[in-house]
Structures are given as structure tokens and as C-alpha cells.
C-alpha positions, 0 to 999 in steps of 0.5 A: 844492151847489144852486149848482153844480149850477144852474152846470152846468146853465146852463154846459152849454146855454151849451155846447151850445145858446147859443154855437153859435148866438150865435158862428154866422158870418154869412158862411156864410148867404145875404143872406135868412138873415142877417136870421133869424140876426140874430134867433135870435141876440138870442132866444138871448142873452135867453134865455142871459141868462133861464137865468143869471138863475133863482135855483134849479137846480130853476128852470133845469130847469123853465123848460127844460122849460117852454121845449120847449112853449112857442109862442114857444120852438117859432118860435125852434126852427123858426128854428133848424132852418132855420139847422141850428142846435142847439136846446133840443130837440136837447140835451135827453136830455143835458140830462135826463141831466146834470139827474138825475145832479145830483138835479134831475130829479123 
């Protein structure tokens, strides 16, 4: 059970905030932009990766939430936004939704 609900919460920011961002066409974006999503792409497939590594539902949602404070996670975000890409902020009263209807959220 602990299993499944860290899958659904990794399955759900693939979903909502890791695929847009890594299956965003370059063509859309201007030559100065490309560069940019170049790099949000490969923060994000670390950070995909981070998320799929943790060993604990419990570990997904505190590294979730430790990631909206975080400096390097903020630089990311404002990338994003630049993009109008979705970010981890962006998702998050679903994500806390989905988190408390699995019995993560403390």
C-alpha cells in the first residue's frame, strides 16, 4: 500500500509538472528561449528522476514540499514561468489533495 501511494504521487507530478515541461517543443520558443528550455528540461528530468528515487511516499511529500522553498527549486520555477511552463507551485493544492486523500499528508 505505502508503495502505491508513493507511485501515485510520483505518477501524478510526472503528470502534471514533469512531462509538460520535458515534451515542450523547442519550435515554439524563440532562438533566446531555447537555451533556457534546454535547461529546465534537464533540471527537470533530475529532478523526475529525485522524485522516483525516494524510498517512502512520506519522502516524496517532504521533498515536494521542501522543493517550493528551496533557492535552486525558486530559479527553476521563475525559468518556468518565463516558459509559461507548469511548476511544482503551480500543482500544489492538487498535489496536497491527492497526499491527504492517500494518508501522507501530516
Amino acid at each position: 500500500m505505502a508503495s502505491d501511494a508513493k507511485a501515485k504521487l510520483v505518477d501524478f507530478l510526472d503528470r502534471k509538472a514533469f512531462e509538460p515541461v520535458l515534451r515542450a517543443d523547442p519550435d515554439r520558443y524563440s532562438e533566446s528561449q531555447r537555451a533556457k528550455l534546454e535547461d529546465v528540461k534537464r533540471a527537470t528530468e533530475s529532478e523526475r528522476e529525485r522524485f522516483r528515487n525516494y524510498e517512502s511516499a512520506e519522502k516524496v511529500y517532504q521533498m515536494y514540499r521542501d522543493d517550493l522553498s528551496s533557492e535552486p527549486a525558486q530559479e527553476v520555477d521563475r525559468e518556468l514561468r518565463d516558459l509559461n511552463l507548469p511548476t511544482l507551485k503551480d500543482v500544489r493544492e492538487e498535489f496536497e489533495q491527492l497526499a491527504e486523500e492517500l494518508g501522507v499528508r501530516h
